[in-house]
C-alpha positions as CSV (number, residue, x, y, z in Angstrom):
1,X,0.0,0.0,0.0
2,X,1.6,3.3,-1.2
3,X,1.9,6.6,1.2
4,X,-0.7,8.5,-0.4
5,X,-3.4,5.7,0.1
6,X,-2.1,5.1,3.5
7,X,-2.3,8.8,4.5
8,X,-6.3,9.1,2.2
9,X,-7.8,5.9,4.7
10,X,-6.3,7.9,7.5
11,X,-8.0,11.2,7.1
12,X,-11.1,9.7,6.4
13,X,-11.1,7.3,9.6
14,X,-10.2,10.5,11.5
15,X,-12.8,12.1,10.2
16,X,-15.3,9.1,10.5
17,X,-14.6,9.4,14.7
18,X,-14.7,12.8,14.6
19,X,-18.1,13.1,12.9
20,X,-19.8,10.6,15.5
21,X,-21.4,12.5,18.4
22,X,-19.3,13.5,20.7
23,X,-21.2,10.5,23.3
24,X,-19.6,8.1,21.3
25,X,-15.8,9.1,21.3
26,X,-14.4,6.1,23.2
27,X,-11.5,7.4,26.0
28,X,-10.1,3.8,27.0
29,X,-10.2,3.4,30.7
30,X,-6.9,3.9,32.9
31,X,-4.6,1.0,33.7
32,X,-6.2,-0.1,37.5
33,X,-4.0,-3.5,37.7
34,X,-1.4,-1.6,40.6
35,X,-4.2,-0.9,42.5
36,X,-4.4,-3.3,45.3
37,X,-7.6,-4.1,47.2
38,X,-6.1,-5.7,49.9
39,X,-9.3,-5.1,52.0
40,X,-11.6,-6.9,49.4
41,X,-14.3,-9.4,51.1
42,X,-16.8,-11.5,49.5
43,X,-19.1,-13.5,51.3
44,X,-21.7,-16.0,50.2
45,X,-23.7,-14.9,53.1
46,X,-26.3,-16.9,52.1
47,X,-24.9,-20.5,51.8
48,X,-23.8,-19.7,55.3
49,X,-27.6,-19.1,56.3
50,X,-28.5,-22.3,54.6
51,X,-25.6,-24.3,56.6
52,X,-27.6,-23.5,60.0
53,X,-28.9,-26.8,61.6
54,X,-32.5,-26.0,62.3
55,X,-32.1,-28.6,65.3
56,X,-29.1,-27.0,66.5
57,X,-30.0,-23.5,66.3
58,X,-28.4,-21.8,69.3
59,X,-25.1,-22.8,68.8
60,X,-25.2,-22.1,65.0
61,X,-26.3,-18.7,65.4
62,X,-23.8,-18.0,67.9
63,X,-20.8,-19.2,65.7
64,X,-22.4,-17.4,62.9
65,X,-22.5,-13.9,64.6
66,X,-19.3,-14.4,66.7
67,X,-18.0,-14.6,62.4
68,X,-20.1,-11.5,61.1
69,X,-21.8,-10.0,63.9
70,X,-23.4,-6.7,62.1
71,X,-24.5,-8.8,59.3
72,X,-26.3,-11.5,61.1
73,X,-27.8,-9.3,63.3
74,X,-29.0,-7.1,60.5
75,X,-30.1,-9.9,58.4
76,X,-32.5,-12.4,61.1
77,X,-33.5,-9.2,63.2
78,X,-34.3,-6.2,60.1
79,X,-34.4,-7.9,57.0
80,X,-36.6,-10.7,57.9
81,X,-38.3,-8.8,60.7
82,X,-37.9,-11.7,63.3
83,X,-39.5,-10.4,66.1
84,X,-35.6,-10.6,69.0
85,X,-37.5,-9.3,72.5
86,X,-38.2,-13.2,73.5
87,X,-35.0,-15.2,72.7
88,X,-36.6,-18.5,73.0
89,X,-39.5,-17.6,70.0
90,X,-37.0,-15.8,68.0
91,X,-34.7,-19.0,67.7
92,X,-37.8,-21.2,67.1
93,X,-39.0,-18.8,64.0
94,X,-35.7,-19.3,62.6
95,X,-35.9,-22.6,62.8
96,X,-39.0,-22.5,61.3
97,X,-37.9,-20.0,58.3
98,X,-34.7,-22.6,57.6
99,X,-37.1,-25.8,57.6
100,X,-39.4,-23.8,55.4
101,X,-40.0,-25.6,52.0
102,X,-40.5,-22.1,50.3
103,X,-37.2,-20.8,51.4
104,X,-35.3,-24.5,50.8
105,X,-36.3,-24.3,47.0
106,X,-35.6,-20.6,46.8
107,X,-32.1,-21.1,48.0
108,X,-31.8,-24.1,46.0
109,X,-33.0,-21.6,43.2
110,X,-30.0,-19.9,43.9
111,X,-27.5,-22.5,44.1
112,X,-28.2,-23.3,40.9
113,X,-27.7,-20.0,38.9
114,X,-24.8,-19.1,41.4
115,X,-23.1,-22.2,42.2
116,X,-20.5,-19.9,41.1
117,X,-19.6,-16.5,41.7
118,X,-16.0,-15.9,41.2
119,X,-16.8,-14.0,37.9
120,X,-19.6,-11.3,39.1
121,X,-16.6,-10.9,42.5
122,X,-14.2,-10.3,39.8
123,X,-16.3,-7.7,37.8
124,X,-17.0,-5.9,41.3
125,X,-13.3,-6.1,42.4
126,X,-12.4,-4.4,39.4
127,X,-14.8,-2.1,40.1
128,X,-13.6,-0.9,43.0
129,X,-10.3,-0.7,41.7
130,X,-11.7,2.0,39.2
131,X,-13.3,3.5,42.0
132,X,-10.3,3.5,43.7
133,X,-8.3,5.1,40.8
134,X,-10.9,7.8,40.4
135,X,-11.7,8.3,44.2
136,X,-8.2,7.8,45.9
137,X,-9.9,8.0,49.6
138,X,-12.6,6.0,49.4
139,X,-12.8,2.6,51.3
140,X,-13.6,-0.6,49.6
141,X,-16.6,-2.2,51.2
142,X,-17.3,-5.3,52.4
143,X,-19.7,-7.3,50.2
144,X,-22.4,-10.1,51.0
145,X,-24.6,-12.4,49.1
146,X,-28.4,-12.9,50.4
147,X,-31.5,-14.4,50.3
148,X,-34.5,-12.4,52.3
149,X,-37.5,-14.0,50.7
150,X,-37.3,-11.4,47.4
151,X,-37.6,-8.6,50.1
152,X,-34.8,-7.0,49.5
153,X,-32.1,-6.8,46.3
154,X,-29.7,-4.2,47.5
155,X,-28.4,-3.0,50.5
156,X,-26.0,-0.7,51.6
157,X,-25.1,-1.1,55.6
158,X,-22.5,0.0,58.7
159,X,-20.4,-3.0,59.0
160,X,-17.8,-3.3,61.4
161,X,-15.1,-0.9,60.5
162,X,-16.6,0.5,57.0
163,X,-19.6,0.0,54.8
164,X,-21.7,-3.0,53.4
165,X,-23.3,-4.3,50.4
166,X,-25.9,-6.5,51.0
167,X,-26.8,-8.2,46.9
168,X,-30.1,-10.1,47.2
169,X,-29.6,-13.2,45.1
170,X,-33.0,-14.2,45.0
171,X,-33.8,-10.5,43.3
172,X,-31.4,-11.7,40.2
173,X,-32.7,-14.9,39.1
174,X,-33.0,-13.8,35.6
175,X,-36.1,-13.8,32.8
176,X,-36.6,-17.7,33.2
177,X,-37.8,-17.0,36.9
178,X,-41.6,-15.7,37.0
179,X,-41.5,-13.0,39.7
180,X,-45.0,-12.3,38.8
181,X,-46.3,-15.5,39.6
182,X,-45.1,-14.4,43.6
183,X,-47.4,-11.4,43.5
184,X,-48.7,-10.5,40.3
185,X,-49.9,-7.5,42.2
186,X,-46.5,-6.0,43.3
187,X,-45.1,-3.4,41.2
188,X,-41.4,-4.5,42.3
189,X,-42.3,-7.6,39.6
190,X,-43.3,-5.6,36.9
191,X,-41.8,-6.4,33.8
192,X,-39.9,-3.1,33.4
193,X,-38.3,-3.9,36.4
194,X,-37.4,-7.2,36.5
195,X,-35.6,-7.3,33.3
196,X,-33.0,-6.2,34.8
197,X,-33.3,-8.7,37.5
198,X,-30.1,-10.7,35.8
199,X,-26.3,-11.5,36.1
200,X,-25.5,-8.8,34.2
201,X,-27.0,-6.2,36.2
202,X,-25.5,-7.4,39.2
203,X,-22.6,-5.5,39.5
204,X,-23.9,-2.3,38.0
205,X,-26.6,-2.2,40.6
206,X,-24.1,-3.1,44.0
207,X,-21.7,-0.1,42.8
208,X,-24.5,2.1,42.2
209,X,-25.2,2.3,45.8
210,X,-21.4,3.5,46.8
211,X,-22.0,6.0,43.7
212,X,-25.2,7.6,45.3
213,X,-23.8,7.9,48.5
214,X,-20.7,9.4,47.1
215,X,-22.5,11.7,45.6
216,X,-25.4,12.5,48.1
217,X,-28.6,13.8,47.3
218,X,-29.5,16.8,44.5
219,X,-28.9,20.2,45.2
220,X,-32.6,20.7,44.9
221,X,-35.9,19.9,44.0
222,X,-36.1,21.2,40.5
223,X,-36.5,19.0,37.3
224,X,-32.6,20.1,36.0
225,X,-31.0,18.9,39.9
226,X,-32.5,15.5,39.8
227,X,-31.6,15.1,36.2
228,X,-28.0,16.0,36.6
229,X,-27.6,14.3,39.8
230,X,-29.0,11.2,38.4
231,X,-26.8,12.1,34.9
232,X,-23.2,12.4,37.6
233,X,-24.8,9.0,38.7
234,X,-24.6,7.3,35.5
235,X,-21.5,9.1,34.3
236,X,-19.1,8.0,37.1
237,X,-21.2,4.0,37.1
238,X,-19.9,4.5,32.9
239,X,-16.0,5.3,34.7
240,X,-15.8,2.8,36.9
241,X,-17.4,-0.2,35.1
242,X,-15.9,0.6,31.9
243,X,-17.1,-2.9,30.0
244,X,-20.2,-2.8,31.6
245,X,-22.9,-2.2,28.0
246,X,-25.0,1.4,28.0
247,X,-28.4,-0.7,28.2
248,X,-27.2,-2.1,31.7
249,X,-26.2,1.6,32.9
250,X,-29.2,2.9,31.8
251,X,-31.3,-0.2,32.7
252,X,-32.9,0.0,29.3
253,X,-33.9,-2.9,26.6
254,X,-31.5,-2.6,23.6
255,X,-34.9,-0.8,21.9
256,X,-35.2,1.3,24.1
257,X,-31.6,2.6,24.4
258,X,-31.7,3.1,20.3
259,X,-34.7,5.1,20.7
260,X,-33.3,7.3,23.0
261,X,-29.7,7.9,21.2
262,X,-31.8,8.4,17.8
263,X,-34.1,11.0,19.7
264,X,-32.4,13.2,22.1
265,X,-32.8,16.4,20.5
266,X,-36.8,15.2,20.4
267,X,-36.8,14.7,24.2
268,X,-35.0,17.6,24.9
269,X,-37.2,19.9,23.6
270,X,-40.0,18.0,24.7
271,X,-39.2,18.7,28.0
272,X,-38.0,22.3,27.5
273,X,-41.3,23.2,25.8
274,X,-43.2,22.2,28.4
275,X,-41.3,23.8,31.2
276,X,-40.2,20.8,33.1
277,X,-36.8,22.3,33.6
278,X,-37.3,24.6,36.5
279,X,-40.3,22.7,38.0
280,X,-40.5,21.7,41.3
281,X,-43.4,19.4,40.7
282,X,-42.3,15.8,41.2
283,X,-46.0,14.4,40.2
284,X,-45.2,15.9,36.9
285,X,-41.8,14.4,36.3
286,X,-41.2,11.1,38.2
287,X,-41.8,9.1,35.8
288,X,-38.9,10.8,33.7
289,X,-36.2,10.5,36.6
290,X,-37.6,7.4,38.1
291,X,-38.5,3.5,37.5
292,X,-41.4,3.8,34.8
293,X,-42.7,1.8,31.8
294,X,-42.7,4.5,29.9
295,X,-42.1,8.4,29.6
296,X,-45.5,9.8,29.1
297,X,-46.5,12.3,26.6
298,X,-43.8,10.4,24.4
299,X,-44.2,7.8,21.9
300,X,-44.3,4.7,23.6
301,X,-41.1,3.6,22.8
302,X,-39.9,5.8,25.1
303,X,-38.6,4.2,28.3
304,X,-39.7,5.8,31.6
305,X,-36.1,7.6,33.7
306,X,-35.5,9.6,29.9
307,X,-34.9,12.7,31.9
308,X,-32.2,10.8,33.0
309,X,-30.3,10.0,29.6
310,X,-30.4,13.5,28.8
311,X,-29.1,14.4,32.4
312,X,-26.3,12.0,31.3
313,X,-25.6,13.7,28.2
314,X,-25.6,17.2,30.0
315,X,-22.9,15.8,32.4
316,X,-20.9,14.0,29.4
317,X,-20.7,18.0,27.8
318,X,-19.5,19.3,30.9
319,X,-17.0,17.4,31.0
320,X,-15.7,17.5,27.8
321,X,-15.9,21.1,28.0
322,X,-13.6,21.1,31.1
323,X,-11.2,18.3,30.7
324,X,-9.3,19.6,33.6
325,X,-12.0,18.5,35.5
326,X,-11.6,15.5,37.9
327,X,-14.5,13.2,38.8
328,X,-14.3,14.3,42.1
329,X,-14.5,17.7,40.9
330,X,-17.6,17.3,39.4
331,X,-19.0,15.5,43.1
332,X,-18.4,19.3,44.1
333,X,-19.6,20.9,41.3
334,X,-23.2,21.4,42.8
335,X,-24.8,23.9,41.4
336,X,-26.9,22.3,38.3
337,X,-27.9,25.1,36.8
338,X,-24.6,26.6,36.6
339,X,-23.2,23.0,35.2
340,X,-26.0,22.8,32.5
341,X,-25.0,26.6,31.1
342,X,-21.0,25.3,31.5
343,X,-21.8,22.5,29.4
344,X,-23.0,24.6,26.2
345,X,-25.1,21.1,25.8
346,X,-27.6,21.2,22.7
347,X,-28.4,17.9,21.3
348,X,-27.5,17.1,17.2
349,X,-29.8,16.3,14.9
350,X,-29.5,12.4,13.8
């Protein structure tokens, strides 16, 4: 291949990145393999539930709390609501829960799809390496697997000497489960929700927790604060799980996340024309910056949190506007408004 060819393909790859949106400029992540996680626990939390002799209880509870005290107490006394003030019935109900045919197959459920974990420990390790690269003094949690009867998938907890992440196994049993058939009436087992109730999500959804409690709550109670909190949110999740696909970020169907790249100048000034920027009214908006089917007012293919996509985008501006910018930088940056106007964001046409 001669010079002048070489140089021709050149130019016009360059110019095929730099035409893309700007969203899709791919920054490869930093190196994170010298950062050591010394601290790094994973517990199967729930296999060590399951272990408990019914017939023995006393003694197995002790030995269990004497090996993680805040967890155990946490998990028999809050998460499944054991009533503790009599020590006599509360060891008989947990007897009862472990001898439980419901909970045995629910566990064995588990067993099954998780026999394994070493790979989803590995995703969140790296994680936190990320995390650690991008947020120097935050401390790694501790992390445990559980089962609470599908009343709880994620928890974030006081352990001993630093936080907790509690993952609710039962809450990720993927699309072959049928949460409806538990309580078809429950809006937690809707299907917008629990398509995300999967492997893949796993990580994504533990690290979200440490993200939102990095970055605390909005500023305010406007439309543009939650959206740019939320956008932060999703932007620093995008950092620090670098492999992790846009549809799992976003929590979106592959459909739905094509929809909203092809039609962010659409929702954009659909929600500038009808003045959801400065509201206050939470009624009105929710369903734009929260779980929801849909985004109403839209077409249908709209998926319910689109406020957030564009909040994303917003943040995504900012910082390529003000490269100087750190991620913990934009944790202080709190003023939205000022953000949005910094970031110069205005959607292109597709």
């Amino acid at each position: 291949m001669n010079n002048k060819l070489i140089v021709f393909l050149s130019f016009f790859i360059l110019i095929g990145v730099l035409s893309c949106g700007d969203d899709e400029v791919k920054i490869p992540p930093p190196d994170v393999n010298h950062i050591q996680i010394s601290d790094f626990k994973w517990v199967r939390f729930d296999q060590e539930v399951a272990k408990l002799n019914p017939d023995n209880i006393v003694e197995d509870y002790t030995k269990l709390v004497g090996k993680y005290p805040i967890m155990t107490d946490l998990y028999f006394k809050r998460l499944l609501e054991i009533p503790f003030e009599n020590q006599d019935t509360f060891f008989h109900k947990i007897s009862q829960i472990l001898k439980a045919p419901a909970v045995k197959t629910v566990q064995d459920t588990i067993d099954h799809f998780y026999a394994n974990t070493n790979d989803i420990e590995s995703q969140i390790r790296k994680s936190c390496q990320y995390l650690k690269y991008f947020f120097p003094k935050t401390i790694t949690p501790n992390f445990y697997t559980i089962q609470t009867e599908f009343g709880f998938q994620k928890i974030i907890f006081p352990d001993i000497d630093k936080d907790a992440i509690g993952i609710g196994l039962d809450l990720f049993l993927g699309e072959g489960f049928d949460y409806k058939y538990l309580d078809p009436r429950n809006e937690s087992f809707s299907d917008y929700l629990t398509r995300s109730y999967n492997k893949d999500h796993i990580a994504k959804k533990a690290m979200e927790l440490l993200v939102i409690d990095l970055i605390g709550n909005p500023p305010g109670k406007r439309f543009v604060d939650l959206i740019i909190n939320n956008g932060k949110k999703l932007y620093i999740l995008e950092k620090i799980l670098p492999s992790t696909s846009d549809t799992v970020i976003m929590e979106f169907s592959k459909n739905q996340m094509e929809w909203v790249k092809s039609n962010e100048l659409e929702m954009w000034s659909f929600f500038l024309d009808n003045e959801f920027l400065y509201s206050t009214n939470s009624l009105k908006f929710n369903k734009y910056t929260g779980p929801s089917p849909n985004s109403p007012g839209m077409p249908l293919e709209a998926p319910g949190g689109s406020g957030n996509y564009i909040g994303l985008q917003i943040v995504k501006s900012f910082m390529r506007r003000n490269p100087d910018k750190t991620l913990e930088d934009l944790l202080e940056f709190k003023d939205a408004q000022k953000l949005l106007e910094l970031s110069k964001y205005k959607p292109k046409r597709r």
